[in-house]
C-alpha positions as CSV (number, residue, x, y, z in Angstrom):
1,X,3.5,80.0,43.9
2,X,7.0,80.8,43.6
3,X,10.0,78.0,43.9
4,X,12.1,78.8,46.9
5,X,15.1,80.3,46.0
6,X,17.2,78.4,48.9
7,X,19.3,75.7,48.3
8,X,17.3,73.4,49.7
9,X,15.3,73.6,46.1
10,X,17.2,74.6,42.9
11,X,16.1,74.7,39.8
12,X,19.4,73.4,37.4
13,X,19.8,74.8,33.7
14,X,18.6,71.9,31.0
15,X,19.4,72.5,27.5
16,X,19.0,70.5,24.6
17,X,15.4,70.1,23.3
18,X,13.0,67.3,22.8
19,X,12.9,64.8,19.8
20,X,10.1,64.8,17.0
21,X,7.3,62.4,17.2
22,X,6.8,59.7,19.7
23,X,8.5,61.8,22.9
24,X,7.3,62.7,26.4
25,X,10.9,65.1,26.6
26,X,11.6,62.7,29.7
27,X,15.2,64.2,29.5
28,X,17.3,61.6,28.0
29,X,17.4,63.6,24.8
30,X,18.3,66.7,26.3
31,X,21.5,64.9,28.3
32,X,25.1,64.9,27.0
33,X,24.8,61.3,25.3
34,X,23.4,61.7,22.1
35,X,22.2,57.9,21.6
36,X,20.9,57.8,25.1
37,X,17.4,58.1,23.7
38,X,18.3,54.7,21.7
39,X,19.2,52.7,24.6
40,X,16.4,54.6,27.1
41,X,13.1,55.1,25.2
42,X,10.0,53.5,25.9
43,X,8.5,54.0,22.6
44,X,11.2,52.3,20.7
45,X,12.1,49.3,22.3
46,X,11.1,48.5,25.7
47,X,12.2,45.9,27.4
48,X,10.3,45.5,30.4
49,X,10.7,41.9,31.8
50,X,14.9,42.7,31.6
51,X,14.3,45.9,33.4
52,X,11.6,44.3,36.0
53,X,14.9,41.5,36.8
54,X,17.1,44.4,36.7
55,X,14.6,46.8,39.6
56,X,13.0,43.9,41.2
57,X,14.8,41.1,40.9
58,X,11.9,39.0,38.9
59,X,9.5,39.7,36.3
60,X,6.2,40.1,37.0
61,X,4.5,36.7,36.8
62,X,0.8,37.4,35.6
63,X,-0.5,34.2,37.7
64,X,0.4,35.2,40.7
65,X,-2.4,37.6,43.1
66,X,-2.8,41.2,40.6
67,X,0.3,40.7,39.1
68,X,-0.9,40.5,35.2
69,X,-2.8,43.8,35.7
70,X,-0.5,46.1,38.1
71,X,3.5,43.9,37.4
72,X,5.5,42.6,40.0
73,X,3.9,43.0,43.6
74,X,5.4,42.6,47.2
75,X,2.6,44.2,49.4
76,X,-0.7,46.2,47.8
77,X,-2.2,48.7,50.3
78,X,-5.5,51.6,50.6
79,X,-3.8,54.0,52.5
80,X,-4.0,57.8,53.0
81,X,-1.5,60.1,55.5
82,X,-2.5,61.3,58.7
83,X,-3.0,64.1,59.3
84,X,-2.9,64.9,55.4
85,X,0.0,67.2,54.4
86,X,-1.2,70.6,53.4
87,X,-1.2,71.6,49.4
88,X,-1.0,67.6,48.2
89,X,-3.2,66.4,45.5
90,X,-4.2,63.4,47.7
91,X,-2.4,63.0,51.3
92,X,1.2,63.1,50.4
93,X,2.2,60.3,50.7
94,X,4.5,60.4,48.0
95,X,6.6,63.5,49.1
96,X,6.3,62.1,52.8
97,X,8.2,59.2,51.0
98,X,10.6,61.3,49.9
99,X,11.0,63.8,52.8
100,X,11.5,60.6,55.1
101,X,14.5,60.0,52.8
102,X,16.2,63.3,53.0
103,X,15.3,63.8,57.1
104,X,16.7,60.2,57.4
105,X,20.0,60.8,55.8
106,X,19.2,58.0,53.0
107,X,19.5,60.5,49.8
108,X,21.3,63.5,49.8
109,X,18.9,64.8,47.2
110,X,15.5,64.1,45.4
111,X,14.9,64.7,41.5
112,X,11.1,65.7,40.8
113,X,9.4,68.4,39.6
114,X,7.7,71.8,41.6
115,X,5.5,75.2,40.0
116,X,6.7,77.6,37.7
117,X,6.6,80.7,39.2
118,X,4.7,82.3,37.0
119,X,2.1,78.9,36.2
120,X,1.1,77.0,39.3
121,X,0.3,73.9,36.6
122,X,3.3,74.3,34.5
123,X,5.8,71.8,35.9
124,X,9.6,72.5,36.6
125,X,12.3,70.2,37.4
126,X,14.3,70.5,40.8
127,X,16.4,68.8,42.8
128,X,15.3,69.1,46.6
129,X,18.1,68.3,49.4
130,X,16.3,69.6,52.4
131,X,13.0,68.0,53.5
132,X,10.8,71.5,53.9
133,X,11.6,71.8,49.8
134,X,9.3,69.6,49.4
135,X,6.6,71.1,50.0
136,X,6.5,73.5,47.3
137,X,6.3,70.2,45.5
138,X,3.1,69.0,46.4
139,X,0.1,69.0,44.1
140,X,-0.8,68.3,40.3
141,X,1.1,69.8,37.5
142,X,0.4,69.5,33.8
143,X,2.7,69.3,30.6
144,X,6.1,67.7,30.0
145,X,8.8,67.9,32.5
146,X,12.4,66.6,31.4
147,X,13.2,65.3,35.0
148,X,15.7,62.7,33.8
149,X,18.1,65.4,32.6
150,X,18.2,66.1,36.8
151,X,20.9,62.9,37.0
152,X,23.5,65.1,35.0
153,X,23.5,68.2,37.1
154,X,23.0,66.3,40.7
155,X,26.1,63.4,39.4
156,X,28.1,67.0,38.7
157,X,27.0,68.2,42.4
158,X,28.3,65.4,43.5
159,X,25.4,63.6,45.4
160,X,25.7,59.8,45.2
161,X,22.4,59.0,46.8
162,X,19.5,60.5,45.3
163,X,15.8,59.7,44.6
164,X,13.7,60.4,42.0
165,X,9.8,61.1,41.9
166,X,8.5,60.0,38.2
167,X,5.9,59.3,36.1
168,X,6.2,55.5,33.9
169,X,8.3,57.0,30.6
170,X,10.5,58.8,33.4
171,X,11.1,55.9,35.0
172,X,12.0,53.4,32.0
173,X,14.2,55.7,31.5
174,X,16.2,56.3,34.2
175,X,16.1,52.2,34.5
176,X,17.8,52.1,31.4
177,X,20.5,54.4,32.1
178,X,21.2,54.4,36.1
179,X,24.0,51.7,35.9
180,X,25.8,53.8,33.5
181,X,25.8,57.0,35.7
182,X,27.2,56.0,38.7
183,X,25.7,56.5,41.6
184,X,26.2,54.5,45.0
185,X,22.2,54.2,44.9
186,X,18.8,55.4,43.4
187,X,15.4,54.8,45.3
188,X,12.4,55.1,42.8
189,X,8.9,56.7,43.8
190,X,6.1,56.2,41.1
191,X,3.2,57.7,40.2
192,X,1.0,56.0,37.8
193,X,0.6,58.5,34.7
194,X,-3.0,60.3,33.9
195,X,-2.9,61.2,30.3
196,X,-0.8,64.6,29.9
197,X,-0.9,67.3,28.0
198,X,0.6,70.2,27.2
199,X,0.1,73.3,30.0
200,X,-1.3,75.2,27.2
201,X,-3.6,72.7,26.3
202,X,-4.7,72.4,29.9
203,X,-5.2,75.7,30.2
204,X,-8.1,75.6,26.9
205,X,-9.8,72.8,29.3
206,X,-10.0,74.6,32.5
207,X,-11.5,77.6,30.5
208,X,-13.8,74.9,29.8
209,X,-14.6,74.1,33.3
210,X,-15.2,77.1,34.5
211,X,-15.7,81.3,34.0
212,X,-12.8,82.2,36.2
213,X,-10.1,79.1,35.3
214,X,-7.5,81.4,36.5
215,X,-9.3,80.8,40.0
216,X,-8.6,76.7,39.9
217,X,-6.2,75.7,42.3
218,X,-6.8,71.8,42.1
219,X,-8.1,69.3,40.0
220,X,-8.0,66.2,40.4
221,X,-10.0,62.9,38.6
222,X,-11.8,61.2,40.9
223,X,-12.1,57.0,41.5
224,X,-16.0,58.0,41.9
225,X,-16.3,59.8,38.5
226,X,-16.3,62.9,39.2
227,X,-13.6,65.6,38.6
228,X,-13.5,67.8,41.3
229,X,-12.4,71.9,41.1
230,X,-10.8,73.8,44.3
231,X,-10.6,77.6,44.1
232,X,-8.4,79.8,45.5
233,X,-11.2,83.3,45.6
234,X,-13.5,82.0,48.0
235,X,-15.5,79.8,46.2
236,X,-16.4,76.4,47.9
237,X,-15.0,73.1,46.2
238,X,-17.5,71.6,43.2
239,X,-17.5,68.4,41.4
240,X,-18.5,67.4,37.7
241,X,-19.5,63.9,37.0
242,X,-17.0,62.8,34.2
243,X,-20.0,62.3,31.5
244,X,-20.5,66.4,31.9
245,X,-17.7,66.7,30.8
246,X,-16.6,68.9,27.8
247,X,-14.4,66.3,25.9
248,X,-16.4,67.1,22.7
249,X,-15.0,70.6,22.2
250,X,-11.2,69.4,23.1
251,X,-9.0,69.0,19.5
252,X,-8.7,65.7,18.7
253,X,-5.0,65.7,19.5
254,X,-5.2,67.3,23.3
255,X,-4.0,64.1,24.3
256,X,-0.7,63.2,22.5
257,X,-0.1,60.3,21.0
258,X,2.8,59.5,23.1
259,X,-0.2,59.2,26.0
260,X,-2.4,56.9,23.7
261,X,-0.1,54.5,23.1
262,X,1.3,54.0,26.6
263,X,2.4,50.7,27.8
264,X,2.8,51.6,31.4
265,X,-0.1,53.0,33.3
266,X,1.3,51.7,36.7
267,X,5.2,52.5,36.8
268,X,5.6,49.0,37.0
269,X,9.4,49.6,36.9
270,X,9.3,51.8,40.5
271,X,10.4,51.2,43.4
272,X,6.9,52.0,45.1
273,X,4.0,53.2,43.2
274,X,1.7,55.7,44.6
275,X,-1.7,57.0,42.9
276,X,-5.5,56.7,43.2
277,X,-6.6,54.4,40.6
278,X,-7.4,51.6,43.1
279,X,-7.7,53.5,46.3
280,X,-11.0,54.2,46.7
281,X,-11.4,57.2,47.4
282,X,-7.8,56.8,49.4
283,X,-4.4,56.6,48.0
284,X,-3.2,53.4,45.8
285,X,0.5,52.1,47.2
286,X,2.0,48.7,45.3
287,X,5.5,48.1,47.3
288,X,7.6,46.4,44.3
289,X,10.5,45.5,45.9
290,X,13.1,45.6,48.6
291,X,13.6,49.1,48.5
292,X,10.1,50.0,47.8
293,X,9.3,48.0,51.5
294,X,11.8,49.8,52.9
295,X,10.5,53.5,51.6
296,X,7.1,52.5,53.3
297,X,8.4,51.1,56.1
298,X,10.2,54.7,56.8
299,X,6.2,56.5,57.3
300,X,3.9,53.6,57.4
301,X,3.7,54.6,60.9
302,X,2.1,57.4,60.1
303,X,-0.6,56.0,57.5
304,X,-4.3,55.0,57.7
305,X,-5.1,51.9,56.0
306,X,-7.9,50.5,55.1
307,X,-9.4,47.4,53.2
308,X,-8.7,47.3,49.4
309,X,-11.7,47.3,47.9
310,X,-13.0,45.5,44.7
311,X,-16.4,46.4,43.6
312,X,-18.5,45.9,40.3
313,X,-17.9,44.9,36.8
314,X,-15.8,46.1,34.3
315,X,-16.3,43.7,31.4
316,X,-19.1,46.3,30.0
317,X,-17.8,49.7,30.5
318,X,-14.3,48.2,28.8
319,X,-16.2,46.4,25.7
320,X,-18.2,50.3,25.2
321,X,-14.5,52.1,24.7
322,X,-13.0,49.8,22.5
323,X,-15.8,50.5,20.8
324,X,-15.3,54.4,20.9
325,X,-11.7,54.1,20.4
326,X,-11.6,51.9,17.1
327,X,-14.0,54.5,15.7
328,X,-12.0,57.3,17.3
329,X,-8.7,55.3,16.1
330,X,-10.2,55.0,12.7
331,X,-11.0,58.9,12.2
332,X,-14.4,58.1,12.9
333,X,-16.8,60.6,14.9
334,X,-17.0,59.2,18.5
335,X,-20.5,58.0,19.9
336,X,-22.8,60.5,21.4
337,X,-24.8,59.9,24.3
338,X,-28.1,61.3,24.5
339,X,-28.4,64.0,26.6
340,X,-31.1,62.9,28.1
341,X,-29.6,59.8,29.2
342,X,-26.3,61.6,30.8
343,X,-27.6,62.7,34.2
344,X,-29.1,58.8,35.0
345,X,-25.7,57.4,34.0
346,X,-23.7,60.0,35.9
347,X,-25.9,58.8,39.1
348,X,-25.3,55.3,38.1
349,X,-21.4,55.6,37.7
350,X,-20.2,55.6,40.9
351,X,-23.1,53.6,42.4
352,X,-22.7,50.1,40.2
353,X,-19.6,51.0,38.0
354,X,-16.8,49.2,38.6
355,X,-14.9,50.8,42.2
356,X,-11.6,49.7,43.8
357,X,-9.3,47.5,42.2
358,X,-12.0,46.3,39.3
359,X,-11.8,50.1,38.5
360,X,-7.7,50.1,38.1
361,X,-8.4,46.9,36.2
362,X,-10.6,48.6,34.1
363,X,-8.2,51.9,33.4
364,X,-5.4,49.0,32.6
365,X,-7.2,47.7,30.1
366,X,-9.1,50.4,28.4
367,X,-5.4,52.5,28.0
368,X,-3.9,48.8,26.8
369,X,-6.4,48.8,24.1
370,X,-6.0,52.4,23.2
371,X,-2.6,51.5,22.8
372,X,-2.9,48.8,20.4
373,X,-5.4,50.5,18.4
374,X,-3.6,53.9,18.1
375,X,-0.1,51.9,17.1
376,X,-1.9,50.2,14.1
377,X,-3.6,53.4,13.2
378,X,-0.3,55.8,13.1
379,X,2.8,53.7,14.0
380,X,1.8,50.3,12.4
381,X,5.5,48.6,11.9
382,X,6.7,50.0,15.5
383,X,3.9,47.8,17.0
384,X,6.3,44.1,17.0
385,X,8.4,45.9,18.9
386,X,6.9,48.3,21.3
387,X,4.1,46.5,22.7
388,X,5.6,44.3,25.4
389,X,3.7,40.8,26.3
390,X,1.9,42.1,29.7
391,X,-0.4,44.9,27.0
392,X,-1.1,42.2,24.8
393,X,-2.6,39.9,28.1
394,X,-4.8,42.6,28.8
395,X,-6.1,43.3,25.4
396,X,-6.7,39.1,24.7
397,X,-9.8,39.2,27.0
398,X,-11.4,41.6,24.1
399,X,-10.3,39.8,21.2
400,X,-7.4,41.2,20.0
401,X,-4.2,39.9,19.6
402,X,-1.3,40.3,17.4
403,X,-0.9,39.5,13.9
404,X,1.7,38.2,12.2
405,X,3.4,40.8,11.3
406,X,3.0,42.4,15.0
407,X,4.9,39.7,16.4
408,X,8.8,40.3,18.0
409,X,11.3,39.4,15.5
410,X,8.5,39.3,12.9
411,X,10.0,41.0,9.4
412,X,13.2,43.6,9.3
413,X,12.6,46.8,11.1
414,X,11.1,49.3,9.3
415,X,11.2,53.3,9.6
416,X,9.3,53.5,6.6
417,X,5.7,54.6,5.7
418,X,4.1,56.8,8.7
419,X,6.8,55.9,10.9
420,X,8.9,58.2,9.8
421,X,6.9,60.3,12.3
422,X,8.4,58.2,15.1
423,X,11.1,60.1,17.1
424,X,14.2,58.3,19.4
């Protein structure tokens, strides 16, 4: 599909490159400051109950309602857009968010991401400042996308009101910097993050999926373990049950580190999250905040809501992938399932497997334990100081906890050893 070439989407010039090692290419490195990425990075230092006062005026307290799995909550919904907007990955609700914004007059311009021309999964950044651009953003892309470097170009426009559509590493980092780059005010849409890739790499999995992966025009992992595939030849829709599958022929690094060691699956730092993890077969929205009520309140007319659900257990499907991921962790083969034994499981999945909310919970903590495990493997001395208190609450439950020497303030910093893999 190819970008519009009105004004109303444009698609600025970003130079600079990303950093080596522990880097999602958010942006920050390709800016004009050169020690943003010190001040800005989630995989150095994060510091996410200062940036949770800074957002949301609190931290997130983790006795209070969901708050220890999903961080600081005003309002939790299940909700899906009505009718559904044509071309989004779910219902649209998050570029209804942000339309409602630019048709309202609130922000003169919106920072995300739409299709290279040439790559419907390949993702671009743009800055939108009509509503109808939008549109061409809808949908799922795949790969890194430097969308922070967007604040340079649209402060240089001169638009003082802006949004910005983000995944978690996006978002810590624009939390970091936005009192430093001036603008009168910056609302904050959220997506929680899906393990990336690079478009490349995703390309090697669809050919996986599928004889005719050029064909795939959606793809989306669904709350009921299934992925399901859209084609654009004809072809109706079909779904795979996750156990089906082809994980086992991926390289072991499809999924970057940077994605293994995350310590935000719910862009706990955003105004108002949207996603799917605890939707139930709907969309997911957590309001964080004054603004984030106020971004909902702008299309909430417009929204079907329905119960949250919370279904199941999660205790044993957790337990089986630390498992899998301290063999995986230690450079050991992963687990097989018997073949036999896939199909029954794939029809028990979505029938007794933890659904709704017990299934975010569940996504929390397997990632938080990926995390953990995957520091200590390849980034043991970054550990004391880039896993924040809320990952190690999630992890306790399944015995681990951190050791001396993992412990803020714990010993002088260290680059040495495999860290100096670790980029800014």
């Amino acid at each position: 599909m190819p970008l519009d070439p009105a004004p109303a989407l444009t698609v600025p010039a970003i130079g600079g490159e990303a950093r080596p090692g522990l880097c999602t290419d958010c942006g920050v490195s390709r800016m004009g400051d050169g020690k943003a990425c010190g001040r800005a990075c989630q995989f150095i230092r994060p510091d996410y109950p200062g940036l949770e006062r800074q957002a949301h005026g609190r931290e997130a307290d983790p006795e209070r309602g969901e708050e220890a799995f999903f961080g600081t909550t005003q309002r939790m919904l299940r909700a899906a857009l009505d009718p559904p907007a044509e071309g989004a990955q779910w219902t649209g609700i998050t570029t209804a968010l942000a339309a409602h914004l630019l048709d309202s007059g609130a922000v003169e311009a919106v920072l995300t991401v739409a299709p290279h021309p040439e790559d419907r999964w390949r993702p671009v950044p743009v800055i939108v400042t009509e509503a109808a651009g939008l549109a061409a953003c809808r949908g799922m892309r795949m790969g890194y996308a430097p969308v922070v470097a967007l604040l340079e170009p649209a402060a240089a426009a001169g638009y003082r009101r802006i949004a910005m559509i983000g995944i978690p590493c996006q978002v810590y980092a624009l939390r970091a910097l936005e009192r430093e780059m001036g603008f009168e005010r910056i609302y904050v849409i959220g997506t929680p993050c899906s393990d990336n890739t690079t478009t490349e790499r995703f390309h090697d999995f669809l050919a996986l999926l599928d004889d005719r992966p050029e064909t795939i025009s959606y793809l989306e992992f669904r709350a009921d373990y299934r992925v399901e595939l859209r084609f654009d030849d004809g072809r109706k829709a079909k779904t795979i049950p996750f156990l089906k599958l082809p994980i086992s022929r991926l390289p072991p690094d499809f999924f970057p580190l940077t994605c293994r060691t995350c310590v935000d699956y719910t862009n706990r730092l955003a105004d108002i999250t949207v996603g799917y993890m605890g939707g139930d077969g709907d969309q997911w929205v957590i309001v964080r905040n004054a603004r984030g009520a106020e971004l909902l309140a702008g299309i909430e007319a417009r929204l079907r809501l329905r119960p949250l659900t919370d279904k199941g257990r999660r205790e044993g499907p957790v337990k089986g992938f630390l498992a899998n991921t301290a063999r995986a962790a230690g450079g050991l083969p992963l687990r097989s399932m018997p073949d036999w034994a896939r199909p029954v499981v794939a029809f028990l999945q979505p029938r007794i497997g933890p659904r709704g909310l017990e299934f975010a919970r569940a996504r929390l903590e397997m990632k938080a334990i990926e995390t953990v495990l995957h520091l200590r493997r390849h980034f043991p001395a970054r550990v004391k100081n880039m896993v924040p208190g809320h990952v190690w609450r999630l992890v306790a439950p399944y015995g681990l906890s951190p050791e001396p020497e993992e412990r803020p303030g714990a010993g002088p910093d260290s680059d040495s050893g495999d860290d100096r893999r670790g980029g800014a």
